[in-house]
gemmi code that builds the backbone of each chain (N, CA, C; Angstrom):
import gemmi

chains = {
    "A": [
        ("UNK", (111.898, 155.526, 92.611), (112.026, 154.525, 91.537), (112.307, 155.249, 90.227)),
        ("UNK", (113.135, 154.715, 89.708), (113.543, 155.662, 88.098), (113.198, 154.305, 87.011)),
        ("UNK", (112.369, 155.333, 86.231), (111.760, 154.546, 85.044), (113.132, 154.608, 84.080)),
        ("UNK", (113.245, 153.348, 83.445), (114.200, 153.209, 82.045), (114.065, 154.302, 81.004)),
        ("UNK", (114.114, 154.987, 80.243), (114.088, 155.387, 78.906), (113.165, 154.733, 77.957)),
        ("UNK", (114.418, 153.725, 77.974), (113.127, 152.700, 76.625), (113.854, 151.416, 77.288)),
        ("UNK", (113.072, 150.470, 77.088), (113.662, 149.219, 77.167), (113.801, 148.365, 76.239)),
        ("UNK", (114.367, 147.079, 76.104), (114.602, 145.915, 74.616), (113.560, 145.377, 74.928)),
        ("UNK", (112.632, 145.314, 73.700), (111.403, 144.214, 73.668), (111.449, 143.566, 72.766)),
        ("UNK", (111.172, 142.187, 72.627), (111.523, 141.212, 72.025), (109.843, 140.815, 71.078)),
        ("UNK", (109.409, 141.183, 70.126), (108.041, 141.616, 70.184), (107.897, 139.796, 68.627)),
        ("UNK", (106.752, 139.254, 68.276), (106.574, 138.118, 67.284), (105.494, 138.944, 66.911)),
        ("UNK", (105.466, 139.702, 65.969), (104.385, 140.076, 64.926), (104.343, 139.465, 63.750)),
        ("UNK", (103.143, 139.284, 63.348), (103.275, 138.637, 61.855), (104.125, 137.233, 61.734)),
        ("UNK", (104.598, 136.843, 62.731), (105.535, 135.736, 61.846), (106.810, 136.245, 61.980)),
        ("UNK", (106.821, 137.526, 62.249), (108.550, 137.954, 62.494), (108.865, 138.622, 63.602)),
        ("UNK", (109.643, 137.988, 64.016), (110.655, 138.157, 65.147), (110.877, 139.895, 65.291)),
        ("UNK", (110.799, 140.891, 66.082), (111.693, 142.127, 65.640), (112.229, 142.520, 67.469)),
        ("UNK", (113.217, 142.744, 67.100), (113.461, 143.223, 68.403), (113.813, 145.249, 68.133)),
        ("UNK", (113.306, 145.403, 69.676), (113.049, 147.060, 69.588), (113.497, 147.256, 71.516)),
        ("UNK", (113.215, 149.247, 70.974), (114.198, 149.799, 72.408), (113.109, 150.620, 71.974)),
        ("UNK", (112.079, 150.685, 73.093), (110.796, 151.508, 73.256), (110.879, 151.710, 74.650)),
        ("UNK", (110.249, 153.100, 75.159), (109.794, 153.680, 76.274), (108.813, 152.554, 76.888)),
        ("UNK", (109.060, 152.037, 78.003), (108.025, 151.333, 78.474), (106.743, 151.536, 78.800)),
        ("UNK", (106.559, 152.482, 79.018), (104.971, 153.042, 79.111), (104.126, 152.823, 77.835)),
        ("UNK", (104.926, 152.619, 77.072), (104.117, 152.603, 75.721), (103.407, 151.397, 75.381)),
        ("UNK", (102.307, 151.612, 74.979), (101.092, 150.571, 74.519), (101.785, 149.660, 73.281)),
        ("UNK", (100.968, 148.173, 73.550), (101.480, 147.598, 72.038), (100.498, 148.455, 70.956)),
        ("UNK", (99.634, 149.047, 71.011), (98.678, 149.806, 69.857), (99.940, 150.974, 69.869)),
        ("UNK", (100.762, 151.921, 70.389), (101.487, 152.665, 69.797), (102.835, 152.390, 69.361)),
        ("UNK", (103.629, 151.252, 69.791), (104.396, 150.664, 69.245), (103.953, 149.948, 68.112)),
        ("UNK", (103.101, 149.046, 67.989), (102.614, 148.690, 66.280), (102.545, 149.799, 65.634)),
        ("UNK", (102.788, 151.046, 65.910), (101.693, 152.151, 64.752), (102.955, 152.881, 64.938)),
        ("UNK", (103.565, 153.379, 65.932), (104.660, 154.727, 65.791), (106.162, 153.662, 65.507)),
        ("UNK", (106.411, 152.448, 66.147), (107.508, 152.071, 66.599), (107.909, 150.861, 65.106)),
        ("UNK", (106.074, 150.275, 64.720), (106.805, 149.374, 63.747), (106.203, 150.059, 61.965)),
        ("UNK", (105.772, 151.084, 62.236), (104.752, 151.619, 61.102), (103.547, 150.628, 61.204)),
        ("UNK", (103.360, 149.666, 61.750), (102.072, 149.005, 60.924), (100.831, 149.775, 61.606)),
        ("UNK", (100.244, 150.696, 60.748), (99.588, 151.186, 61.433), (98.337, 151.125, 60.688)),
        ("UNK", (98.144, 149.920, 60.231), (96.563, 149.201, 59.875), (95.878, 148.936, 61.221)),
        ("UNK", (96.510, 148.944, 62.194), (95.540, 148.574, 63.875), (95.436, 150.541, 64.359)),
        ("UNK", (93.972, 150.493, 64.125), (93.872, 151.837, 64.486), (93.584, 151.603, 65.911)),
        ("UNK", (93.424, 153.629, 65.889), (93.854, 153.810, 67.062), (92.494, 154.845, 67.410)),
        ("UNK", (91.637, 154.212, 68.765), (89.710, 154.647, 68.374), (90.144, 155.198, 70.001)),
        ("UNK", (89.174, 154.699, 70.742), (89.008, 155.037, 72.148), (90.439, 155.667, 72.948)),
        ("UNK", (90.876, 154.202, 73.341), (92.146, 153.663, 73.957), (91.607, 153.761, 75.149)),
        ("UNK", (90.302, 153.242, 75.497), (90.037, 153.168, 76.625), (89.347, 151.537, 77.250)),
        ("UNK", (89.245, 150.422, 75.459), (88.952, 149.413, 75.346), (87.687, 149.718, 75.523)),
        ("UNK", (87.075, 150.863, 74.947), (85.246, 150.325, 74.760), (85.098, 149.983, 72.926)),
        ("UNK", (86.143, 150.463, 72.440), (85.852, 150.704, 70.601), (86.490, 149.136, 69.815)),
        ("UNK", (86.956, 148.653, 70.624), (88.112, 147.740, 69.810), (88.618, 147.663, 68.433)),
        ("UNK", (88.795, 149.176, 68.145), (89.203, 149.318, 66.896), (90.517, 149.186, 66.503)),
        ("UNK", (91.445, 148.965, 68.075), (92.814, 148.747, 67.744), (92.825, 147.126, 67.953)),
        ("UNK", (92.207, 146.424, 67.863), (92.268, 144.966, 67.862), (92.975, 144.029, 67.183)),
        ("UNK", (93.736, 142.723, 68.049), (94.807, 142.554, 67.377), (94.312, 141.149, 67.676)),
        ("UNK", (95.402, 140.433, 67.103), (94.985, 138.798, 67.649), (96.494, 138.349, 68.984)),
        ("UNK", (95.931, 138.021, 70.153), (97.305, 137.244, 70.263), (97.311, 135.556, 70.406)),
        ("UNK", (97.714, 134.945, 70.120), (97.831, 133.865, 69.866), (96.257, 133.443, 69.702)),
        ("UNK", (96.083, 133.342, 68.712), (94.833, 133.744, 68.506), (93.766, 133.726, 68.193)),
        ("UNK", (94.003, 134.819, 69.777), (92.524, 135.133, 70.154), (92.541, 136.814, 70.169)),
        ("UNK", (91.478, 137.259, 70.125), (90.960, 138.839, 70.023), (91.587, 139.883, 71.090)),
        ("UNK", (92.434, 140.686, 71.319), (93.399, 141.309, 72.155), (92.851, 142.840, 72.038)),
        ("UNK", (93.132, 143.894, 72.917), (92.918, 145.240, 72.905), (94.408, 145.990, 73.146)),
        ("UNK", (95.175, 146.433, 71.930), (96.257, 146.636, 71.647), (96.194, 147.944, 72.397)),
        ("UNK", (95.417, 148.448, 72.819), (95.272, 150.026, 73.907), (95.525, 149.527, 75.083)),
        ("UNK", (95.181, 148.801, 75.230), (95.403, 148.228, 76.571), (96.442, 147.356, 77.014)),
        ("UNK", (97.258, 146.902, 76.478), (98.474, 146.061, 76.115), (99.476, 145.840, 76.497)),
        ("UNK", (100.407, 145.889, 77.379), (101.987, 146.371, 77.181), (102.751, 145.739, 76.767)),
        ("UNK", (103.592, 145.848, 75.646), (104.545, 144.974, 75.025), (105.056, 143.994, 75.837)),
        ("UNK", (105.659, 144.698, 77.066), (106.856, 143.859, 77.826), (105.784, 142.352, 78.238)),
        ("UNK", (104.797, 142.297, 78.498), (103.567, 141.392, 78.940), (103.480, 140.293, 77.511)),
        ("UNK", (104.009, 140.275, 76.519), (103.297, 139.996, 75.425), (104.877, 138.997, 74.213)),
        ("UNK", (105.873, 138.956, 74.964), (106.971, 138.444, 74.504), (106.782, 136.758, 75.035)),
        ("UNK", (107.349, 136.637, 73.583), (107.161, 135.064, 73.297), (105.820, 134.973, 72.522)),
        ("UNK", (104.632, 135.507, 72.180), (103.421, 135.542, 72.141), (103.138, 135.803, 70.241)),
        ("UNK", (102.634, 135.232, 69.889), (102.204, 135.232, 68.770), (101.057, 136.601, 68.243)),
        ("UNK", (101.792, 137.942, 67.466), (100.773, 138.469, 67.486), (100.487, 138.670, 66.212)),
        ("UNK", (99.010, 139.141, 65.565), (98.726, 139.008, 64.427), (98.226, 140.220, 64.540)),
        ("UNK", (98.627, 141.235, 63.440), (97.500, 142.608, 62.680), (97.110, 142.196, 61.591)),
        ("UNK", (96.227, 143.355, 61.282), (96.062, 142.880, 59.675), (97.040, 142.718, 58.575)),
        ("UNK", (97.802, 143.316, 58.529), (99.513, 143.571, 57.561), (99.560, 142.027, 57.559)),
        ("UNK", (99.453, 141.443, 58.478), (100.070, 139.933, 58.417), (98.675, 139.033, 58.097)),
        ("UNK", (97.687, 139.355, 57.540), (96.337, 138.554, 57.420), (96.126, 137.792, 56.079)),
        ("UNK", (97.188, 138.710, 55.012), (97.342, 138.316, 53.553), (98.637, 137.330, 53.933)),
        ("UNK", (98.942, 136.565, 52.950), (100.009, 135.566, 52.792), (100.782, 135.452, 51.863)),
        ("UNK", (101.559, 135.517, 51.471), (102.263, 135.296, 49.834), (101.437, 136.006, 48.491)),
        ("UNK", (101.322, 137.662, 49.169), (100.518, 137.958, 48.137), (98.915, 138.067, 48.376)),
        ("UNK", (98.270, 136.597, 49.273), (97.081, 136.261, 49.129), (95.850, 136.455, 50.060)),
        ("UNK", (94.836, 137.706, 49.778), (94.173, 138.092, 50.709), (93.808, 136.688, 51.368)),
        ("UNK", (93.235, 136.583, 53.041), (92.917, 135.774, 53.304), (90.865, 136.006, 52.758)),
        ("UNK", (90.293, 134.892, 52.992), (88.734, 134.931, 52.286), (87.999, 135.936, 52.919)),
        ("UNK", (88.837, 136.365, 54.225), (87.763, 137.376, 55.117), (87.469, 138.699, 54.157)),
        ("UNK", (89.103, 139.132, 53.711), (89.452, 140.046, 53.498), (88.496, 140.369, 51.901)),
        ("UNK", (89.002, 139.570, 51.217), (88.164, 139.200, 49.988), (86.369, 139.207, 50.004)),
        ("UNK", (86.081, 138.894, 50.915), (84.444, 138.409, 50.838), (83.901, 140.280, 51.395)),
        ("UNK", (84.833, 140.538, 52.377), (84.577, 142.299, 53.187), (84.913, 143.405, 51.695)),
        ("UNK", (85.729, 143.174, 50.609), (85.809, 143.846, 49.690), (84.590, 143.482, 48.685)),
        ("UNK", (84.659, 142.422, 48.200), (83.337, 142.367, 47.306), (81.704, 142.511, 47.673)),
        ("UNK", (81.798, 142.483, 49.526), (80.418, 143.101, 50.022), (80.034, 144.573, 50.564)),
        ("UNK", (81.131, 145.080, 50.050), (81.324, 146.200, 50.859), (80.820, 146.135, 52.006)),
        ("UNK", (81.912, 145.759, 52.788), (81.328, 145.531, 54.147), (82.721, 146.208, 54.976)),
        ("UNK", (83.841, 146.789, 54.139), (84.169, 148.084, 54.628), (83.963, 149.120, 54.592)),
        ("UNK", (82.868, 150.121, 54.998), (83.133, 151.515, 54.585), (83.773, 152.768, 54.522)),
        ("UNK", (84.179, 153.035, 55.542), (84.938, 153.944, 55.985), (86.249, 153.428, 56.321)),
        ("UNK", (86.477, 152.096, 56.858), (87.312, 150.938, 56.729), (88.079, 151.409, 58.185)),
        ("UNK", (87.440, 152.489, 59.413), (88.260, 152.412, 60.181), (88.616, 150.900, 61.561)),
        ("UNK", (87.258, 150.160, 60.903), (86.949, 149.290, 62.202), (87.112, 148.087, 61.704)),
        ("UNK", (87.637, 147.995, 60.356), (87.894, 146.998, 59.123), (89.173, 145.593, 59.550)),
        ("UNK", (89.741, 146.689, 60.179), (91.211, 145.456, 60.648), (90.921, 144.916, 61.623)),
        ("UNK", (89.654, 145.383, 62.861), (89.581, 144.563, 64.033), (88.771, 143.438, 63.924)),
        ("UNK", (87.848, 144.394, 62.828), (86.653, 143.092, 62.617), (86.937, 142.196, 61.711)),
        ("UNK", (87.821, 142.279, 60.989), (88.817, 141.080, 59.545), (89.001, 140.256, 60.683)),
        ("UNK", (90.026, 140.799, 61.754), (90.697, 139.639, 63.193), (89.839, 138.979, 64.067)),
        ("UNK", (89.035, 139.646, 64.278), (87.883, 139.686, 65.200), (87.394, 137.733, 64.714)),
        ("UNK", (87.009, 138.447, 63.110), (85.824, 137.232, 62.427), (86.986, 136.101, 62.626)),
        ("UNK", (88.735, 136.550, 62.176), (89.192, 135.670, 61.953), (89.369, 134.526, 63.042)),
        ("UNK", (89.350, 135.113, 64.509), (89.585, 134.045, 65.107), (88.186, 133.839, 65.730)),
        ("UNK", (87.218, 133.605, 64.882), (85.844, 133.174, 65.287), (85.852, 131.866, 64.300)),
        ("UNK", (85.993, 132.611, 63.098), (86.240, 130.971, 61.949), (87.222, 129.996, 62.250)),
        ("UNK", (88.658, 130.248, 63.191), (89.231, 129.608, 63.316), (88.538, 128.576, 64.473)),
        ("UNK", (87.510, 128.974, 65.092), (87.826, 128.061, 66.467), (86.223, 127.515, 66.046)),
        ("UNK", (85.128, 128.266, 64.667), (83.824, 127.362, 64.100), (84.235, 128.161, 63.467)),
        ("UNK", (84.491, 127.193, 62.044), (84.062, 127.489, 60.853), (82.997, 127.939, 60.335)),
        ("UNK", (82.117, 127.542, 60.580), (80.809, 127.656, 59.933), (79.536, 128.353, 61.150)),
        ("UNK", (79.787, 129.138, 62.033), (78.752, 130.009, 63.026), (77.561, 130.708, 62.574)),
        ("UNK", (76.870, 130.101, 63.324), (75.616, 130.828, 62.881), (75.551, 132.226, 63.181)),
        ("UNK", (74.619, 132.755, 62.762), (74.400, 134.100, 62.595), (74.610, 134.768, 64.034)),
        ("UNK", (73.308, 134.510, 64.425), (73.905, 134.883, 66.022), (75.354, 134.867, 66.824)),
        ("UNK", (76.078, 133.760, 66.339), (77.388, 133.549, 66.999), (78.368, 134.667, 66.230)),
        ("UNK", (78.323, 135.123, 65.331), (79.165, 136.175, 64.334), (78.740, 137.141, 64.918)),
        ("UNK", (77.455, 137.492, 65.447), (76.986, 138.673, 66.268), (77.587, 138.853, 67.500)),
        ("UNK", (77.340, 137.804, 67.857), (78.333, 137.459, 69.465), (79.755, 138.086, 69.276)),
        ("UNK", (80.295, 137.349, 68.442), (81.537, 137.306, 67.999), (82.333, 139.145, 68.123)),
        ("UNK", (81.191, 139.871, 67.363), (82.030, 140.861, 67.195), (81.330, 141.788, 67.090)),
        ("UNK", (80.358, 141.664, 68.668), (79.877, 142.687, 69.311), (80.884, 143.631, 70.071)),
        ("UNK", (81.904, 143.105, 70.572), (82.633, 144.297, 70.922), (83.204, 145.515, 69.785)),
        ("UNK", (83.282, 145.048, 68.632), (83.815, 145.950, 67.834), (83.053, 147.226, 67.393)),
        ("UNK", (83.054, 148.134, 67.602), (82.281, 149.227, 67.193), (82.265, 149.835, 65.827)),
        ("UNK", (81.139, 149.687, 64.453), (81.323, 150.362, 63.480), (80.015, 151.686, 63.602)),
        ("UNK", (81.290, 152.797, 63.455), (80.073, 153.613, 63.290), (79.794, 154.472, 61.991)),
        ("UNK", (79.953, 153.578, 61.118), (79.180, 153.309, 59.840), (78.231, 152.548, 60.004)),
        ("UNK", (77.377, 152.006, 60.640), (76.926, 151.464, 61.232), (76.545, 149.960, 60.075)),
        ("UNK", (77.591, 149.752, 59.909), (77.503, 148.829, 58.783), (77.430, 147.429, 58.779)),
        ("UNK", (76.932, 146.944, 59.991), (76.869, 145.630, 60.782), (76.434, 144.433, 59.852)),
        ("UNK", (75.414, 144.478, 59.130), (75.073, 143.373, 58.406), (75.327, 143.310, 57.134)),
        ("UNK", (76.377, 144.154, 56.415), (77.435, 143.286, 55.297), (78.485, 143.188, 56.106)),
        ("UNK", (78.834, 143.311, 57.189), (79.301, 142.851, 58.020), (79.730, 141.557, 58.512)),
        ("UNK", (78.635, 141.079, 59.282), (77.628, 139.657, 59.108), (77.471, 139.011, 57.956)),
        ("UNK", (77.263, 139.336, 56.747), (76.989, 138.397, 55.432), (78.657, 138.279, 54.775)),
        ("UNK", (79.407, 139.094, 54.746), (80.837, 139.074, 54.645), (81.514, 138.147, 55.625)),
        ("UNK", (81.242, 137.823, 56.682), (81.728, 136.587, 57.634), (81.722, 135.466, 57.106)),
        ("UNK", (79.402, 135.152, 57.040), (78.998, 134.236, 56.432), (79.600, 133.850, 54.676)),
        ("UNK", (79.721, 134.811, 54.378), (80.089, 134.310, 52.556), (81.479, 133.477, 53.335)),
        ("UNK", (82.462, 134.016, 54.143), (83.924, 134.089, 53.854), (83.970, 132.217, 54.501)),
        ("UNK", (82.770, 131.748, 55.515), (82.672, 130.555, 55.697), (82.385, 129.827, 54.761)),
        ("UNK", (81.321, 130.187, 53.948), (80.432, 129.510, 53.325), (81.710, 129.079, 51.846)),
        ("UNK", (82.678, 129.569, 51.714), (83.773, 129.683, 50.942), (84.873, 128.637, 51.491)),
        ("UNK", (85.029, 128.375, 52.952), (85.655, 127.744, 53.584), (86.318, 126.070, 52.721)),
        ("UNK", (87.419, 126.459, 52.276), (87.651, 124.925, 51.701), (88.319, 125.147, 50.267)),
        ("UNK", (87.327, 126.023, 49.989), (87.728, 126.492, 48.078), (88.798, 127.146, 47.836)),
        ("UNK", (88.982, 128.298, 48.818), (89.636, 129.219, 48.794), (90.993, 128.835, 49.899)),
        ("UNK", (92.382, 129.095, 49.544), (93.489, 128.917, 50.068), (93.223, 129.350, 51.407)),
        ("UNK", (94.207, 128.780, 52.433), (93.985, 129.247, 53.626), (92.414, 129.593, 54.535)),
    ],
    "B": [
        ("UNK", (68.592, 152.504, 20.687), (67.928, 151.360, 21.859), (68.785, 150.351, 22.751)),
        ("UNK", (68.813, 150.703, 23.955), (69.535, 150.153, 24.901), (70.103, 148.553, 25.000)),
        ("UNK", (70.862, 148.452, 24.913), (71.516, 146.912, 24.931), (70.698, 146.141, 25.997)),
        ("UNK", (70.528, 145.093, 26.029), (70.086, 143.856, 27.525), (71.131, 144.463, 28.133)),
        ("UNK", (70.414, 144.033, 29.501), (71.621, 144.585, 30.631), (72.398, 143.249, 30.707)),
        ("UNK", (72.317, 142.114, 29.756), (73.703, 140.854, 30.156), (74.708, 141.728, 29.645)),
        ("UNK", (74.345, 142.669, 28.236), (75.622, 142.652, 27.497), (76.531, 144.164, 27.992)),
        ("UNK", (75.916, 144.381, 28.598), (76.765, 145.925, 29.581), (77.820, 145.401, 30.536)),
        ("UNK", (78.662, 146.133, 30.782), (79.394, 146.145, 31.379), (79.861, 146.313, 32.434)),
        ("UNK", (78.736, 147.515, 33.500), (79.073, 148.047, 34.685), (77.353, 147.923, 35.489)),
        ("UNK", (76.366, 148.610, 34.037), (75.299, 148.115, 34.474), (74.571, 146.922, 35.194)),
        ("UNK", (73.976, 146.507, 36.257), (73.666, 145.724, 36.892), (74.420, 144.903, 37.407)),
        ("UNK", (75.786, 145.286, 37.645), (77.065, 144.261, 37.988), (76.890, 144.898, 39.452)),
        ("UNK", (77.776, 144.156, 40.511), (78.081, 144.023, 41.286), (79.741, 144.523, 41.379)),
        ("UNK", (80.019, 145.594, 42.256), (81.074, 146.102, 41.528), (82.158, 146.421, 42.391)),
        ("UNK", (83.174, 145.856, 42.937), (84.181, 145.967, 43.951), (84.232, 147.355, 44.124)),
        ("UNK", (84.389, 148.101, 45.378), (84.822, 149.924, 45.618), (86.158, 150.025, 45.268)),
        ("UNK", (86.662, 150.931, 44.407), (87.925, 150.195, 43.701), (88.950, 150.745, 45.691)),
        ("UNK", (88.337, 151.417, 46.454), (89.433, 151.392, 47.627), (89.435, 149.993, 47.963)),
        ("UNK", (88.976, 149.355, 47.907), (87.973, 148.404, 49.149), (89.418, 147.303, 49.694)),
        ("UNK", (90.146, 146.882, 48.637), (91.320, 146.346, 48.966), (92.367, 146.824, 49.940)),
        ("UNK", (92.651, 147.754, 49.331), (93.249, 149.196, 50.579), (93.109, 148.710, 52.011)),
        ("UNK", (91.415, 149.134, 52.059), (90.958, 148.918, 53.649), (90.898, 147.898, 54.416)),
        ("UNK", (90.855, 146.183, 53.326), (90.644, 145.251, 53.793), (91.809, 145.241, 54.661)),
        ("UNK", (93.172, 145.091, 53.807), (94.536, 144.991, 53.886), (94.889, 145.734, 55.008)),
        ("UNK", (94.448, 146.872, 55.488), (95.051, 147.999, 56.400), (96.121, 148.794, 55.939)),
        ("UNK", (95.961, 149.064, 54.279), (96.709, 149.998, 53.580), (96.084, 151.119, 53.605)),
        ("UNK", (95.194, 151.481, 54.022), (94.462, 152.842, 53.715), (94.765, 153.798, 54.717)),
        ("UNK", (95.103, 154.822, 54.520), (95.970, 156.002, 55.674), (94.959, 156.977, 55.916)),
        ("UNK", (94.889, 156.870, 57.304), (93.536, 157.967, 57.706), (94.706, 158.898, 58.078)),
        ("UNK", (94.328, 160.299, 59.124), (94.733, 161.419, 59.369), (95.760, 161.032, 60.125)),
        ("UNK", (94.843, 159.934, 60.882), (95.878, 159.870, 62.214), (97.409, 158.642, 61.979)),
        ("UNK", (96.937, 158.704, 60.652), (98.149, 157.459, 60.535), (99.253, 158.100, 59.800)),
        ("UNK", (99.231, 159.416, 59.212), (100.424, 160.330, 58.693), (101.501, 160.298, 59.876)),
        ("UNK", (103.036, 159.871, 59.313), (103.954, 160.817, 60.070), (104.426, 161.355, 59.115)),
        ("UNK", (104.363, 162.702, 59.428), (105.522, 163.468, 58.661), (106.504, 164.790, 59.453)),
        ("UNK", (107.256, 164.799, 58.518), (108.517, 165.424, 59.187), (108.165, 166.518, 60.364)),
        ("UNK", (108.648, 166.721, 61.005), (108.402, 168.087, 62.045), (106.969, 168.439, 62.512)),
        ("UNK", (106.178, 167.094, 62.903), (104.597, 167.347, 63.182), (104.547, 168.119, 64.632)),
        ("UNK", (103.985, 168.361, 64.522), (103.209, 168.925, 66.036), (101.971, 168.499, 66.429)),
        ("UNK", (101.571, 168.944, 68.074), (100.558, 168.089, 68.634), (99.392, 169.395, 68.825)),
        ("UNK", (98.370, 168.813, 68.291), (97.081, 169.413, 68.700), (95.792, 169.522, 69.287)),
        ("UNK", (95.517, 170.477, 70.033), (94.343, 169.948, 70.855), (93.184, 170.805, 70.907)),
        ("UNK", (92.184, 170.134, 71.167), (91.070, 171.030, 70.679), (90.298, 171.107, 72.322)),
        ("UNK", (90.068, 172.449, 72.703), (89.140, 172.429, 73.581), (88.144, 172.711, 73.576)),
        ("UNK", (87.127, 172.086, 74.056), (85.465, 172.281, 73.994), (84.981, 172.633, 74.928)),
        ("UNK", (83.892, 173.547, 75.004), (83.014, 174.183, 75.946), (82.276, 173.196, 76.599)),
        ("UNK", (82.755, 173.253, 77.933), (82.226, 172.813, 79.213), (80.914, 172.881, 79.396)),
        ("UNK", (80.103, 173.919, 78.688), (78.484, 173.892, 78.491), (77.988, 173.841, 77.216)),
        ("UNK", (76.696, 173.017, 77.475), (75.805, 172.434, 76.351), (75.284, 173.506, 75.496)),
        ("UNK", (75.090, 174.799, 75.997), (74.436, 175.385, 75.325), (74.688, 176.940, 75.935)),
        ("UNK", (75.732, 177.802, 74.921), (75.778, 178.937, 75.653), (76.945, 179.750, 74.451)),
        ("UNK", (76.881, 181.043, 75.047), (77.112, 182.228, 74.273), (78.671, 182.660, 74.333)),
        ("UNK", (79.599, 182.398, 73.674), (81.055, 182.732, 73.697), (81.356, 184.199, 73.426)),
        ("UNK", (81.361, 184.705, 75.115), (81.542, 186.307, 75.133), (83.352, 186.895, 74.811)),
        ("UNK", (83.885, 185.082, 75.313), (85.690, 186.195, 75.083), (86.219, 184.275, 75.700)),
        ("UNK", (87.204, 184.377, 75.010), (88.417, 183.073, 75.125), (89.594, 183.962, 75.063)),
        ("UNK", (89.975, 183.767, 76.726), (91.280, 184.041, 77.089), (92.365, 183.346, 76.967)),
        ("UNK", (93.506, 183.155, 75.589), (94.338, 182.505, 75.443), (95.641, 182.953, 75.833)),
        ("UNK", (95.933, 183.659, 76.862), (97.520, 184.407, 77.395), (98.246, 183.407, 77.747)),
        ("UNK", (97.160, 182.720, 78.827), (98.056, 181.402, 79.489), (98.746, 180.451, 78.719)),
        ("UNK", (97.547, 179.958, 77.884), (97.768, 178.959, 76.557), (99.248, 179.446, 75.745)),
        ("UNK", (98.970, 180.625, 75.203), (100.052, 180.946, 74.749), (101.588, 181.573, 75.076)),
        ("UNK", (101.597, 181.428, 76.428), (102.823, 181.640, 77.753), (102.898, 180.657, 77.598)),
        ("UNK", (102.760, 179.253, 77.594), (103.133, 178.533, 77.440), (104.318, 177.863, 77.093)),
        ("UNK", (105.760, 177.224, 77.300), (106.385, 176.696, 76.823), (106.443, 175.952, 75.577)),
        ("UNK", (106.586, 175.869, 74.339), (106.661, 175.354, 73.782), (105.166, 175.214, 72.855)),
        ("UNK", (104.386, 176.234, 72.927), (103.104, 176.618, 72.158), (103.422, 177.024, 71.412)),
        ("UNK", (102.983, 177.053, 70.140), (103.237, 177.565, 68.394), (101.966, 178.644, 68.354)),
        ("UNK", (100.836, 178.242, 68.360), (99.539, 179.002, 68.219), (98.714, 178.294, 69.090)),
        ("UNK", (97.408, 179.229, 69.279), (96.145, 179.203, 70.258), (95.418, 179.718, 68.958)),
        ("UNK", (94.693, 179.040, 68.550), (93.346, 179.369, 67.527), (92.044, 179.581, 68.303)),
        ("UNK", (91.811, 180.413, 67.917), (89.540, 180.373, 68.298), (88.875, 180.933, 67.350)),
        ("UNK", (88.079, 181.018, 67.335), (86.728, 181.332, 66.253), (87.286, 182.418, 65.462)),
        ("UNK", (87.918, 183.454, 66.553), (87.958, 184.836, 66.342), (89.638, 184.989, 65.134)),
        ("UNK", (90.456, 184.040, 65.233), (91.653, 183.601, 64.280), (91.217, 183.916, 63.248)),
        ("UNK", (92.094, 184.838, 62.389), (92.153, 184.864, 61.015), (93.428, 184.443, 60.278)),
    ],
}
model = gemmi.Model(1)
for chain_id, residues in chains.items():
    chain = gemmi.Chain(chain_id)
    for i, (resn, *xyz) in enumerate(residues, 1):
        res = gemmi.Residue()
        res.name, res.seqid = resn, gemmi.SeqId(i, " ")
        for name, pos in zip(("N", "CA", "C"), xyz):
            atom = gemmi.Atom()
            atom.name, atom.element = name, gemmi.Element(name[0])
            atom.pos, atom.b_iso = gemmi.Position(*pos), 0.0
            res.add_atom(atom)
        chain.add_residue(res)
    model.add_chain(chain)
structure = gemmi.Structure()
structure.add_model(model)
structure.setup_entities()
């Protein structure tokens, strides 16, 4: 069997369409990062215990290490690059800066996505459920509860704030 | 004599990390997110035991190698 070179992938990030000629073996976590620059979805384990390359796909919470593009066409995917809007942090992003509830900021983009599609599907989760939520994500800053209160503010905001 | 802390400025405020936007955004560039021109790949090997005495690191092979630049160890100057 002879593997292709690269193949055409037809990839929906952000809202935009891009089409690309990537090696097929390649992960959507190294095509987002080598193939499109966006390389706000880091790159931790790649073995899916860290979910630090975490992405949304249509969305819901995805492990971009684990991924393969060609699997993922037609599919709505979201990084962080695409989390602001016209300029406008979304409230996650905003509420994680004024609580410092990034520190080191390597686990910052999974858990922005993470929370985001937790608020999308309850707005308003209790504490425990934000725990639930984004227990897979690993900070080892171990910075979990401005974490947690950066979720809660970014609900508790829900309505005021655009988007 | 010290002003009330209403009328200060930085004192007792609550105070954004001026990165903090950076990181929210996924603008902030760690090591591993550099490309630059003509990089090369590096690897680090670690001792197979927990606890023990480095009498000699034989790098011939390493550096027979095809396409090896350098083999570093302790002993590198």
């Amino acid at each position: 069997v002879s593997i292709p070179e690269r193949v055409a992938v037809r990839l929906r990030v952000n809202g935009e369409e891009a089409a690309l000629m990537v090696p097929p073996y390649k992960t959507l976590l190294e095509v987002l990062r080598e193939d499109m620059g966006l390389t706000g979805t880091k790159h931790g384990c790649e073995l899916g215990e860290c979910s630090t390359c975490g992405v949304l796909v249509d969305g819901k919470p995805f492990l971009s290490c684990l991924s393969m593009p060609l699997d993922l066409e037609g599919r709505e995917i979201l990084t962080v690059e695409g989390m602001s809007a016209d300029g406008r942090s979304h409230p996650l992003q905003i509420a994680f800066a004024e609580l410092g509830a990034a520190q080191c900021g390597y686990c910052t983009p999974a858990m922005l996505l993470t929370a985001k599609a937790l608020l999308d599907r309850d707005p308003h989760p209790s504490r425990d459920a934000i725990m639930e939520a984004l227990a897979g994500v690993l900070c080892r800053c171990t910075g979990y509860l401005k974490i947690f209160e950066a979720v809660e503010l970014a609900a508790s905001r829900a309505g005021t704030l655009a988007r | 004599m010290t002003p009330p802390a209403e009328e200060l400025s930085i004192v007792g405020k609550s105070l954004i990390k001026p990165d903090a936007f950076s990181k929210v955004s996924g603008q902030t560039k760690f090591a591993d997110d550099l490309a630059l021109p003509r990089m090369i790949y590096g690897r680090i090997l670690r001792s197979p035991h927990p606890h023990a005495r480095i009498l000699h690191v034989d790098t011939s092979r390493a550096r027979a190698h095809p396409g090896v630049l350098a083999v570093l160890t302790g002993g590198s100057t």
